[in-house]
N, C-alpha and C positions, 0 to 999 in steps of 0.2 A: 571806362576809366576808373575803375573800383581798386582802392588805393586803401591798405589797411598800415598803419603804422604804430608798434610798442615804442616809446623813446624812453630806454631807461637812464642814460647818459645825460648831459646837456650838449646834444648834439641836432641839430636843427636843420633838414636838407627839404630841400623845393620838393615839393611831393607833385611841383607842375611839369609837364610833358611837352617838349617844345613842338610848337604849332598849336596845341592845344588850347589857346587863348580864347577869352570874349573875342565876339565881334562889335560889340555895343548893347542895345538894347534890342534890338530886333533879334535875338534869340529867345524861346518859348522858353517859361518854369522847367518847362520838363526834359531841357538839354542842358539845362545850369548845370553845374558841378557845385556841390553843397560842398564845403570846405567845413570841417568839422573838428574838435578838438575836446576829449575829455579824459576830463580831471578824473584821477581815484587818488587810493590811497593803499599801497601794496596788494595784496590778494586775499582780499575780506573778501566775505561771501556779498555782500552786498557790492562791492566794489568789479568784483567778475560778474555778475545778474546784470548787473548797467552796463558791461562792453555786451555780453552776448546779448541783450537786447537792442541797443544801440543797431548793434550788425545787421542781428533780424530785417527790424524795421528797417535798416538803410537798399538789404537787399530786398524786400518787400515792395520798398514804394521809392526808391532811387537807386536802381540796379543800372551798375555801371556809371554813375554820375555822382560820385560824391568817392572826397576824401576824408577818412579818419586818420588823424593821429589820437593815441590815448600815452598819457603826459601822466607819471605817479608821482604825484606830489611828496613822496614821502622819500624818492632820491631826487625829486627836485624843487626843495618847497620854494626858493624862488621864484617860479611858475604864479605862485598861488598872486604875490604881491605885482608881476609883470601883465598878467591877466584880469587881477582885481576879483577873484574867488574866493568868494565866502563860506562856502559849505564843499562838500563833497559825498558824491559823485556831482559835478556838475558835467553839462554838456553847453559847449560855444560854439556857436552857429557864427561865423565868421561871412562867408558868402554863401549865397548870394545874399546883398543887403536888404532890411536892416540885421544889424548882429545882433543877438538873439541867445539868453541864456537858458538851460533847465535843468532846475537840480531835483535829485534823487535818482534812485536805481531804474528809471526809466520803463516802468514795467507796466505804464497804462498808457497806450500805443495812440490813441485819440488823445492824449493830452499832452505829447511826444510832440506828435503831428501839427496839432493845435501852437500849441508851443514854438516851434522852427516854421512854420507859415506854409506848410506843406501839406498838399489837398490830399487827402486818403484817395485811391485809384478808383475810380467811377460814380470820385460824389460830383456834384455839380451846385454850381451857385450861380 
């Protein structure tokens, strides 16, 4: 269920799949669907470094379980005051709870990771 979405509009569609819902809690981390949302600002090079690592890591360590939208702040600054975003690139971890913010160009994967509460694939605690 790997869901990539540009919104350059202010247009806002369920990126959910019917049937696709929680069941509760007795679902594992690793069948969540990470709902995910980041900020740029047009097409700085730093601002495209943070979607294509974002991706990376999402098809890396949440392949098939996670939604991105990426929201440009710069046709919708809006966003920034509706979200409460202070910098940019940020990334908002929405679900699974808690929500969860990480700014910068996302480009050091363990502190990505660290950051959104998601376990790197074959560490263990």
């Amino acid at each position: 269920m790997t869901k990539y979405r540009d919104t350059p509009q202010d247009k806002r569609e369920s990126l959910s799949e019917p049937g696709n819902s929680d069941t509760g809690s007795q679902m594992e981390e690793s069948q969540s669907v990470f709902h995910l949302r980041l900020f740029i600002t047009g097409r700085t090079s730093r601002s495209q470094r943070a979607v294509r690592n974002i991706q990376e890591i999402c098809e890396q360590h949440l392949p098939d379980h996670y939604e991105l939208e990426v929201i440009d702040v710069s046709q919708q600054p809006e966003k920034t005051r509706e979200y409460q975003i202070l910098a940019i690139p940020t990334l908002l971890k929405e679900l699974p709870l808690p929500l969860r913010k990480v700014v910068g160009d996302l480009s050091e994967t363990e502190k990505v990771l660290e950051g959104l509460d998601i376990r790197a694939h074959g560490e263990s605690h």
